[in-house]
C-alpha positions in Angstrom: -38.0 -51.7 35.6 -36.4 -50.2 32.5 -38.9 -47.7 32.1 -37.6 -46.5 35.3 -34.2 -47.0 34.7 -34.1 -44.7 31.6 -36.2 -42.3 33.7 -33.7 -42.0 36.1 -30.5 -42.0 33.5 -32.5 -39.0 31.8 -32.7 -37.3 35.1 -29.0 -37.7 36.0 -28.1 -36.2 32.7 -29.9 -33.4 32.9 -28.1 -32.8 36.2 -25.0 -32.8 34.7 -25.9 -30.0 32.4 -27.0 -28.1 34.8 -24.8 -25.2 36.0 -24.5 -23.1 39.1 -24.4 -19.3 38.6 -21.4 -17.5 37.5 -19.1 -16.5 40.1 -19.5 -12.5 39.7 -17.7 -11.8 43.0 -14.5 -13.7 41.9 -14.4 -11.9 39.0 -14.8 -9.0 40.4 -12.1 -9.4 43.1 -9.8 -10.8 40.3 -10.1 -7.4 38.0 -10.0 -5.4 41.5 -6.5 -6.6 41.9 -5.4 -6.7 38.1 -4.9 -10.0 37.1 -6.0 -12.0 34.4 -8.1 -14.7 34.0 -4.2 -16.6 32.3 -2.3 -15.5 35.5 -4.9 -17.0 37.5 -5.1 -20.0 35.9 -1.5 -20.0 36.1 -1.8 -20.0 39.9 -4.0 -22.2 40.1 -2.4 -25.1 38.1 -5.1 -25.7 35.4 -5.6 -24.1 32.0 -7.1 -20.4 31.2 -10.3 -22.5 29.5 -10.6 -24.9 32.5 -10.4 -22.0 34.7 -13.2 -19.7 32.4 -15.2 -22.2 32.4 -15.3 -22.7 36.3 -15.8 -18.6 36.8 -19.0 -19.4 34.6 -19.8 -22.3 36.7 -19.6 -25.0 33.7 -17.5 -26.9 36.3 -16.8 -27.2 40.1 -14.0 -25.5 41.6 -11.8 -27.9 44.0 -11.5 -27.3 47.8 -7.3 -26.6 47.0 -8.3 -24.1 43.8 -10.7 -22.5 46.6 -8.2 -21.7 49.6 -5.5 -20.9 46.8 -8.1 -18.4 45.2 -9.1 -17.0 48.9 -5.3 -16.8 49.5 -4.6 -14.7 46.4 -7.7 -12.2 46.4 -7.4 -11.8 50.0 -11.0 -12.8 50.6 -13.2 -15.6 52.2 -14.1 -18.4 50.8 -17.9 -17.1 51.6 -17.1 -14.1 50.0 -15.9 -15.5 46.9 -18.2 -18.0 46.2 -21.7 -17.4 48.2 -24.1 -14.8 45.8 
């Protein structure tokens, strides 16, 4: 039973350092219309590292930093964040 139990505690931390892939179509969109990755941030209520490190995928976005990123870059959701 413990054998298993550190089995599994192995595999949810490796999980968690996993990363998605880096949001190249946000970025893109975000250059297209001039801002910077501190206005953005700025927008988006959290701090220019916080927000760097989401665009990389380190972290999840939330569903409210999505619609407010879709509202500002005048894109879908789908479009932002599908590759």
């Amino acid at each position: 039973m413990c054998r298993t139990r550190n089995k599994l505690q192995k595999g949810v931390a490796k999980l968690k350092k996993e990363k998605h892939k880096e949001y190249v179509f946000l970025t893109a969109h975000q250059k297209r219309k001039g801002l910077s990755d501190a206005e953005v941030a700025e927008i988006l209520g959290i701090t220019t590292r916080t927000y760097q490190n989401k665009v990389k995928g380190l972290s999840d976005f939330t569903l409210s930093e999505a619609n407010k990123l879709s509202k500002l870059l005048n894109q879908t959701k789908e479009e932002l964040f599908l590759t």
